[in-house]
C-alpha positions as CSV (number, residue, x, y, z in Angstrom):
1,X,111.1,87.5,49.0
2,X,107.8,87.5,46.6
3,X,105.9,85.4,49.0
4,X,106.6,88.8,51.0
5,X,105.8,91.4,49.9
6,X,102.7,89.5,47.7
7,X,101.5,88.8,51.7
8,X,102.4,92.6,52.7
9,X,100.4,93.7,49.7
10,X,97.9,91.6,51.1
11,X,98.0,93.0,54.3
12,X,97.8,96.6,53.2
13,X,94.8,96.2,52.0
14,X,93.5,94.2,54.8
15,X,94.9,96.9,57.3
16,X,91.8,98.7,58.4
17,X,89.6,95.3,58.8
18,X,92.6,94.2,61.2
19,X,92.7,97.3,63.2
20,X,88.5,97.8,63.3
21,X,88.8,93.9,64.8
22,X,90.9,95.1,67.0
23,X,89.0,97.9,67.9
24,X,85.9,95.8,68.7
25,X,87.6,93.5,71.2
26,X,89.3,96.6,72.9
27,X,85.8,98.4,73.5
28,X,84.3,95.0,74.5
29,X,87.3,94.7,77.1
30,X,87.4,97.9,78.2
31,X,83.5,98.5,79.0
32,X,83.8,94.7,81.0
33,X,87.3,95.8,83.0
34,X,85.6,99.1,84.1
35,X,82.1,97.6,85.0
36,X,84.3,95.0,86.9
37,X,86.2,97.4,88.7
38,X,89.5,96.6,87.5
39,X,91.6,99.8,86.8
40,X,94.1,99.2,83.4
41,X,94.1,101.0,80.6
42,X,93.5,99.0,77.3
43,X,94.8,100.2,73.6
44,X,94.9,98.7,70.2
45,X,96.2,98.8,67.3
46,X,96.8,96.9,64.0
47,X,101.2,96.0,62.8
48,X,102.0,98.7,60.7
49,X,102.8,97.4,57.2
50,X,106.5,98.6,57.3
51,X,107.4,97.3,60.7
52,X,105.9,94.2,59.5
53,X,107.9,93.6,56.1
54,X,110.9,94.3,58.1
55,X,110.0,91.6,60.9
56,X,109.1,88.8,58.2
57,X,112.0,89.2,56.4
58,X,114.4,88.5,59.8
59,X,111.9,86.2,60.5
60,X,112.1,84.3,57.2
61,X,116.1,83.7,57.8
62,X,115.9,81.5,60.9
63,X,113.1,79.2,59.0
64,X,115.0,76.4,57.2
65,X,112.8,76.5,54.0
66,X,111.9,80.1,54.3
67,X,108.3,80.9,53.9
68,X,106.5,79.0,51.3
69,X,103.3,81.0,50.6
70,X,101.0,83.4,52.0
71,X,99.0,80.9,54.4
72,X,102.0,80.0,56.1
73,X,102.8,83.5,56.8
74,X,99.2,84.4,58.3
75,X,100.1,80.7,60.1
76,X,102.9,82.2,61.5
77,X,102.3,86.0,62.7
78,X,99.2,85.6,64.7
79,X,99.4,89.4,66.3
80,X,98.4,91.1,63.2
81,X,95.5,92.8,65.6
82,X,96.6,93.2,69.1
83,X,95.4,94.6,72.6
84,X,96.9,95.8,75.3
85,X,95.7,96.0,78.8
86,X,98.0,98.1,81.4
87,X,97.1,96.7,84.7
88,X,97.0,99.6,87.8
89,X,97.3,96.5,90.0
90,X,99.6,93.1,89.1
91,X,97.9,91.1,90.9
92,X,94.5,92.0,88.8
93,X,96.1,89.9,85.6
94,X,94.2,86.2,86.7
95,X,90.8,88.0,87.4
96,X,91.4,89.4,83.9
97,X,92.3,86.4,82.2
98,X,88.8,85.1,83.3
99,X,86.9,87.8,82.2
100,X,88.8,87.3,78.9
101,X,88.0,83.9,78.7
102,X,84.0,84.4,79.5
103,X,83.9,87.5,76.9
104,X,85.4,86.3,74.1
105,X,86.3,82.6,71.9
106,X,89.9,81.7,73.4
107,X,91.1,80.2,70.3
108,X,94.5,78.6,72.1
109,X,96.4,78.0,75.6
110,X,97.4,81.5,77.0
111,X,100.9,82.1,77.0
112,X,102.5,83.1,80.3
113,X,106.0,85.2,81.0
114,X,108.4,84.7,81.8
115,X,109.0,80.7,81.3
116,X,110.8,79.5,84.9
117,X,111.6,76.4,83.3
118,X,114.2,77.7,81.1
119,X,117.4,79.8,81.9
120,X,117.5,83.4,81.5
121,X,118.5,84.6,77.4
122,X,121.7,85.5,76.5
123,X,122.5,88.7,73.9
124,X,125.3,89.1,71.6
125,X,127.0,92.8,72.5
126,X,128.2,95.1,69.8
127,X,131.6,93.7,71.2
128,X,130.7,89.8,70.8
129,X,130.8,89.8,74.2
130,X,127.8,88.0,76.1
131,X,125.4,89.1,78.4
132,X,123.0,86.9,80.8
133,X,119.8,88.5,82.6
134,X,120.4,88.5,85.9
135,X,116.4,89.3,86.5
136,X,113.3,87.0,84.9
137,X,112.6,90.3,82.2
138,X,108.9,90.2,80.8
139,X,106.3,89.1,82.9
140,X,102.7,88.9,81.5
141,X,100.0,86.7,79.7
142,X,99.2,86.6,76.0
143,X,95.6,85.3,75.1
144,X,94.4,84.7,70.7
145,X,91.3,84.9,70.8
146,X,88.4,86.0,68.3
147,X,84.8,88.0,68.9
148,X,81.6,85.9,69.3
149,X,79.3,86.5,66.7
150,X,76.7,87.4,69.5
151,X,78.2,90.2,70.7
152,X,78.1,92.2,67.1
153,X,75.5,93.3,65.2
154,X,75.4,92.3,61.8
155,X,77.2,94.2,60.1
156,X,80.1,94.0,62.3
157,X,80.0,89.9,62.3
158,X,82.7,89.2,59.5
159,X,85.2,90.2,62.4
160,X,84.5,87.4,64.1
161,X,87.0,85.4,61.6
162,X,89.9,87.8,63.0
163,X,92.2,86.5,65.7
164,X,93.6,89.0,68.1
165,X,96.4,88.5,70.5
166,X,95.0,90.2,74.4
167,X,98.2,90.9,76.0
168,X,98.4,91.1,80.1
169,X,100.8,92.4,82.4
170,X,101.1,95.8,84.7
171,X,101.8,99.6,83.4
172,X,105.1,99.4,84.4
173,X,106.0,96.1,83.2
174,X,104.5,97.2,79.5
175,X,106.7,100.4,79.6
176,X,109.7,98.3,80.4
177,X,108.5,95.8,77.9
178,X,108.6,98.5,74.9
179,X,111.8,99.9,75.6
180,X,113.5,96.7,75.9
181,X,111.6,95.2,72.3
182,X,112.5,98.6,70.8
183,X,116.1,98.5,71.7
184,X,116.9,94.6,71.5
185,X,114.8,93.5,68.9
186,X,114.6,96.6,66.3
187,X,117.6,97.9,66.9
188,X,118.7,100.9,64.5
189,X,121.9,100.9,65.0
190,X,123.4,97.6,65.2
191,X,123.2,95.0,68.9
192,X,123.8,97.0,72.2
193,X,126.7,97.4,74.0
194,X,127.2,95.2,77.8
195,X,127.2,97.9,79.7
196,X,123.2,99.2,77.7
197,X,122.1,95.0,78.3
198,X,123.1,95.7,82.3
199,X,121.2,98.9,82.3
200,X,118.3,97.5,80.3
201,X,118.4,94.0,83.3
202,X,119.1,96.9,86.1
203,X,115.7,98.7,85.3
204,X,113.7,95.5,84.9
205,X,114.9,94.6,88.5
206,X,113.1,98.4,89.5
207,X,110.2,97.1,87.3
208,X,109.4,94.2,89.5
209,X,110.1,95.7,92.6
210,X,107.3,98.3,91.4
211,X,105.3,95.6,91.1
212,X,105.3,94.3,94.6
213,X,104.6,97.9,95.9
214,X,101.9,97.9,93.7
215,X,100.5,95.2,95.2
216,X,101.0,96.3,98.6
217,X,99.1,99.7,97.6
218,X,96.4,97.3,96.5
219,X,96.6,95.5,100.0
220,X,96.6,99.1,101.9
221,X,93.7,100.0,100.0
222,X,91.6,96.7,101.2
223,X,92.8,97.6,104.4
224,X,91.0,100.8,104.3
225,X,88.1,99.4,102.4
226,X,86.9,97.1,104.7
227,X,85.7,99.0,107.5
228,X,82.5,98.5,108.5
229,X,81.7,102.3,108.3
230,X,83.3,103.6,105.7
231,X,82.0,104.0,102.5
232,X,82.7,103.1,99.9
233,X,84.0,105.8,97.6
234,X,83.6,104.1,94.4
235,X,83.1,100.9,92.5
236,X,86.5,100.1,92.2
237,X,86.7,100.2,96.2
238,X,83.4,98.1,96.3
239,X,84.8,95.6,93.8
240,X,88.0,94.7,96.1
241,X,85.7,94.6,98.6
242,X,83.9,92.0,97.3
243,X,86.4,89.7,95.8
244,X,88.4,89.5,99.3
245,X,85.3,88.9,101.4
246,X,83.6,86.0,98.9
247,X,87.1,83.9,99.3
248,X,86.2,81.2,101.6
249,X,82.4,80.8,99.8
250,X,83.4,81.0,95.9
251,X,83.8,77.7,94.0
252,X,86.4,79.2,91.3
253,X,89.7,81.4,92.9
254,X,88.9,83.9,90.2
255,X,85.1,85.0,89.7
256,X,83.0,87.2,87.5
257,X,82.2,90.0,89.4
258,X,79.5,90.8,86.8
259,X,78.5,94.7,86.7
260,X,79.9,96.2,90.4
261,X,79.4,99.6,88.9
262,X,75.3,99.1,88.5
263,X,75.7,97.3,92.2
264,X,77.5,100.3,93.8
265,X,75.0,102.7,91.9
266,X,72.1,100.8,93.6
267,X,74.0,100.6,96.7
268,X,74.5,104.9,96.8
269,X,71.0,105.0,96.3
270,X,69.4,103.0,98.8
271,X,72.1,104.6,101.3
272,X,73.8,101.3,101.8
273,X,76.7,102.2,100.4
274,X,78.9,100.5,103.4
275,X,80.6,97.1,104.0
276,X,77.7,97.1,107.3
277,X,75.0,97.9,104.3
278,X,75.4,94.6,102.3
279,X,76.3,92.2,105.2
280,X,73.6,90.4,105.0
281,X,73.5,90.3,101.3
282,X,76.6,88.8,101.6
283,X,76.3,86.6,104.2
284,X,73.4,84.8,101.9
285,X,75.4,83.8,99.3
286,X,77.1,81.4,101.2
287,X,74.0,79.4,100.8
288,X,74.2,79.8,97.1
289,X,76.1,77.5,94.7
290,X,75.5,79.4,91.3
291,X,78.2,80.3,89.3
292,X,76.8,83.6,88.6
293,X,78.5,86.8,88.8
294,X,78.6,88.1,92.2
295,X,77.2,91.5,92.2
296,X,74.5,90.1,89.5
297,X,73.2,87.8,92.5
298,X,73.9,90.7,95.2
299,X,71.6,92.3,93.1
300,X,69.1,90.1,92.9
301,X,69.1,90.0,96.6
302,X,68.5,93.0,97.0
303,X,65.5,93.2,94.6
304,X,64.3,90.2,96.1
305,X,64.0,92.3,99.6
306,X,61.8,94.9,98.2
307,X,60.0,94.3,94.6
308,X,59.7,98.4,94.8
309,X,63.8,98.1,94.0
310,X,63.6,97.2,91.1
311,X,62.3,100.4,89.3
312,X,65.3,101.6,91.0
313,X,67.8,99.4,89.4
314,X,66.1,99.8,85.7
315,X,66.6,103.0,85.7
316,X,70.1,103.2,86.7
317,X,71.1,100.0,84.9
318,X,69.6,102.3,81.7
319,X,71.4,105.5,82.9
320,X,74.7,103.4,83.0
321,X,73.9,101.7,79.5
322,X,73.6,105.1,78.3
323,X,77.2,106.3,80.0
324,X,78.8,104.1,77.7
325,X,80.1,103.7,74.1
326,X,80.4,99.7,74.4
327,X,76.9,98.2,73.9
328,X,76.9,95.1,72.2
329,X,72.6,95.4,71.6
330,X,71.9,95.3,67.9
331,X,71.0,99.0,66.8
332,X,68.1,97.2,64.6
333,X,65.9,96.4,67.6
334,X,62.9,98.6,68.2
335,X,63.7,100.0,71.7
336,X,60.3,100.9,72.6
337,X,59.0,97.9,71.7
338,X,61.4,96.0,73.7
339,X,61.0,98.1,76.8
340,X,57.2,96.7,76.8
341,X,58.3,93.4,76.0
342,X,60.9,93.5,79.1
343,X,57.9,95.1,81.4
344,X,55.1,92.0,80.2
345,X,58.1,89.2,81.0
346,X,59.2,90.7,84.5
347,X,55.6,91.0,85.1
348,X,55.1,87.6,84.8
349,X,58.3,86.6,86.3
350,X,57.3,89.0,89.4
351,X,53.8,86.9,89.6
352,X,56.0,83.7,89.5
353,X,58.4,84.5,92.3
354,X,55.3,85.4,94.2
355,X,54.0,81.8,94.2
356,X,57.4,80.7,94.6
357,X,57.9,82.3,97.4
358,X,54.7,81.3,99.0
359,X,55.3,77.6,98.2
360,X,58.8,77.5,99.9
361,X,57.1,79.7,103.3
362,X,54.2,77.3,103.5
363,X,56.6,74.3,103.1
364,X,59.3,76.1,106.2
365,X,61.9,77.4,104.4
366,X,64.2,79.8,105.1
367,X,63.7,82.9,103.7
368,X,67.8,83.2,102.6
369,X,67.2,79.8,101.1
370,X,64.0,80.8,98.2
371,X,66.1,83.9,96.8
372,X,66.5,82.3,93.4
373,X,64.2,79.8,91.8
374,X,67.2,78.1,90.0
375,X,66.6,74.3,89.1
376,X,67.7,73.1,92.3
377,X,65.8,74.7,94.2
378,X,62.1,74.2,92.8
379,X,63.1,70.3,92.5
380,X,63.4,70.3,96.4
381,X,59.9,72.2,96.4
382,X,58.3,69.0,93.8
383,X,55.5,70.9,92.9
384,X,56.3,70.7,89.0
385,X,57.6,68.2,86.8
386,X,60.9,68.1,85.3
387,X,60.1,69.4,81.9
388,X,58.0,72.6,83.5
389,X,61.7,73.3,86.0
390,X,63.6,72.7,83.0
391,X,61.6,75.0,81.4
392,X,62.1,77.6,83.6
393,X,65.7,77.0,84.0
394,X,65.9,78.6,80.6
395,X,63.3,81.6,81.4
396,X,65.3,82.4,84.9
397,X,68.5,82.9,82.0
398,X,66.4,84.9,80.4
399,X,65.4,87.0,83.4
400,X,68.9,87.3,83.8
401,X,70.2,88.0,80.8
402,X,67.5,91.3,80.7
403,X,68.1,91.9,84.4
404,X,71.5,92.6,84.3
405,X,71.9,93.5,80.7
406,X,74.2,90.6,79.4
407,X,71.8,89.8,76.5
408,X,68.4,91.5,75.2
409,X,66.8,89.7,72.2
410,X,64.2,91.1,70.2
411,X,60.7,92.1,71.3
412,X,59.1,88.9,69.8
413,X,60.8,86.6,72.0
414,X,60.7,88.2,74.7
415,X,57.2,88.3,74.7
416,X,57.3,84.9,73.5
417,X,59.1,84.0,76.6
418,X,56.7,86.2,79.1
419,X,53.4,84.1,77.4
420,X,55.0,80.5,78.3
421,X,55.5,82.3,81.8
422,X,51.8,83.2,82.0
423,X,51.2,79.9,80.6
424,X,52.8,78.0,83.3
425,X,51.3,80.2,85.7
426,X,47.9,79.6,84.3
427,X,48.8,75.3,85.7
428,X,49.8,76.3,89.2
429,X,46.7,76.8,91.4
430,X,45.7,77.1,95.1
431,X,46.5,73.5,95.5
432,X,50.3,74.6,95.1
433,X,50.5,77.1,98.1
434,X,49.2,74.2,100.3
435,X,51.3,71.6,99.9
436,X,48.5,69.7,98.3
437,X,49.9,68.9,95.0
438,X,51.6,65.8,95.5
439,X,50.1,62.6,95.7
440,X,50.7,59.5,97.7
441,X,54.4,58.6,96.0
442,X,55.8,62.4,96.4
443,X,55.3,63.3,93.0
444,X,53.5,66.5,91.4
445,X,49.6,65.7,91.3
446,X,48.2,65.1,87.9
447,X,47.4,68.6,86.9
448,X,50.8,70.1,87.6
449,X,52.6,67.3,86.1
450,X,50.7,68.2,82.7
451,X,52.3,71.5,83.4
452,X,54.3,72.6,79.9
């Protein structure tokens, strides 16, 4: 019993680092779930100190030695700092678990409820009697995972160290979940009676038959979605949108939809705001094997049609940065200083695309086909070496990473970055946009394959 309450001493004293661990991973979630356009609602919180003495000492019983010291406890009870996310939707819980395991460092396996392979749990009644669930009870997936340090500024880094159990399942199934924990497993006043066990097994049969009318609301809503004329009313609208029309062309079942609220913004205001609007946008990704986020390269389309656009999208990516509480940009870093850093690198990358471009028209490519200059794509051009397109490989993530707000570093290297731009550009001349600059073998001419 000293091992205990030394560990619950322990604990009390670790509470608020627990719950502020917490915290961070429920704001991190939160801000990505709503950019998505996944509707849940996400809480946190920290085991209260009591609730936990109580559950280690039960706990402690049904372990043949008992626990030995303090590490084995913190071995044991691994939901110290928890999160909740109450899914609108059940059918939303895989697309989450994706976006869990892009955001933050999975540290294990998730767990997922209810286990088929094993038969439904008997309870001991106040009477002795048994009861058998008739229905499958909980169903949901658990993820442990811990912050990345890249995400937190520094002085919020040390709760990277903290693990956090994510847990996953629908509104209703988390309400059911709570009164069935609360009256089973903390009971106050000794086990429940058969006929309470029936009642308990009768309303998680409701449960899951909420569940599939949830997910026929979510069907009907599709329904109503996609037609061609009808706007969309908001992101969340545009974001089932997208996932059911990208099926057949997505390498993954479950994608990153990547910021659909900045997407539907832009849409509203180029007053394209309609399944017929973004057809074409689209319809080009099927010629795209990047496992980007969707509306990032939807985006990108769209700023590829019209350079004028993306003035546009700055200022309402900035608008929605400044909507919410979440940003994960280091408070340290001189804004205006960056903003002129982010202007010289687009500049440049601008300039680039430009020649791009040019290259790929002069060489008869489709138009659909020069929307990125990813890796793949400038190797089919060959008018650089291999170190210059691995070279920028790495700017186009940087490009991205500003673009679409997943990562800004500091105003040093993003100008570094925009100078090795202007530096390649400086390599590429005239000879490039006529399909000069490769010599008898196929391979870049001499000047261009100096090109670093």
């Amino acid at each position: 019993m000293h091992i205990i309450r030394d560990f619950v001493a322990r604990y009390r004293r670790e509470y608020d680092f627990f719950s502020e661990a917490a915290r961070l991973i429920s704001q991190q979630l939160e801000s990505r779930l709503q950019a998505t356009g996944i509707r849940s609602i996400v809480t946190y919180r920290a085991k209260r100190p009591d609730r936990l003495e109580e559950k280690l000492i039960k706990r402690s019983k049904t372990r043949p030695d008992g626990y030995q010291s303090v590490d084995s406890i913190y071995d044991d009870i691994i939901d110290l700092a928890g999160v909740r996310v109450a899914l609108y939707f059940p059918a939303d819980r895989e697309k989450v678990g994706n976006l869990i395991q892009s955001t933050f460092r999975v540290t294990r396996e998730p767990k997922v409820f209810p286990d088929l392979t094993t038969a439904h749990p008997e309870f001991t009644s106040v009477t002795e009697e048994k009861y058998k669930k008739k229905f499958t009870g909980y169903w949901a997936t658990h993820f442990l995972v811990q912050l990345v340090e890249g995400s937190l500024s520094d002085p919020q880094k040390r709760y990277a160290e903290a693990r956090v159990e994510i847990q996953v399942a629908s509104v209703l199934m988390h309400a059911w979940s709570e009164v069935e924990h609360d009256l089973i497993y903390k009971p106050m006043q000794g086990p429940l009676s058969i006929e309470e066990y029936a009642i308990l097994d009768e309303i998680n049969g409701m449960v899951q038959s909420g569940e599939i009318a949830l997910e026929q609301l979510q069907r009907a809503a599709e329904m109503r979605v996609a037609r061609h004329d009808n706007p969309f009313s908001n992101h969340y609208d545009l974001a089932a949108y997208l996932f059911e029309k990208t099926k057949p062309m997505r390498v993954t079942e479950e994608p990153i939809m990547g910021r659909v609220d900045v997407l539907f913004d832009l849409l509203q205001e180029l007053d394209i705001a309609t399944p017929d609007g973004i057809s074409n946008y689209i319809e080009s990704l099927k010629s795209q094997t990047e496992r980007r986020p969707i509306a990032d390269q939807i985006i990108d389309e769209i700023i590829a049609a019209d350079r004028a656009r993306y003035e546009v999208f700055s200022r309402i990516r900035l608008q929605r940065e400044g909507k919410s509480p979440y940003k994960t940009v280091s408070e340290d870093h001189d804004s205006s200083e960056q903003e002129k850093a982010i202007g010289y690198f687009m500049s440049q990358w601008i300039a680039f695309e430009r020649v791009f471009r040019e290259v790929g028209r002069r060489r008869g490519y489709d138009e659909r086909e020069m929307i990125s200059p990813n890796s793949r794509v400038l190797r089919r051009l060959n008018f650089l070496n291999d170190r210059t397109v691995g070279e920028l490989e790495h700017l186009r993530r940087i490009r991205n990473n500003l673009v679409h707000g997943v990562e800004i570093p500091d105003a040093e290297f993003i100008m570094e970055a925009g100078n090795k731009l202007k530096h390649i550009l400086s390599h590429i001349n005239s000879e490039s946009l006529s399909g000069d600059d490769q010599n008898a073998d196929g391979e870049p001419s001499g000047e261009l394959r100096g090109t670093t």
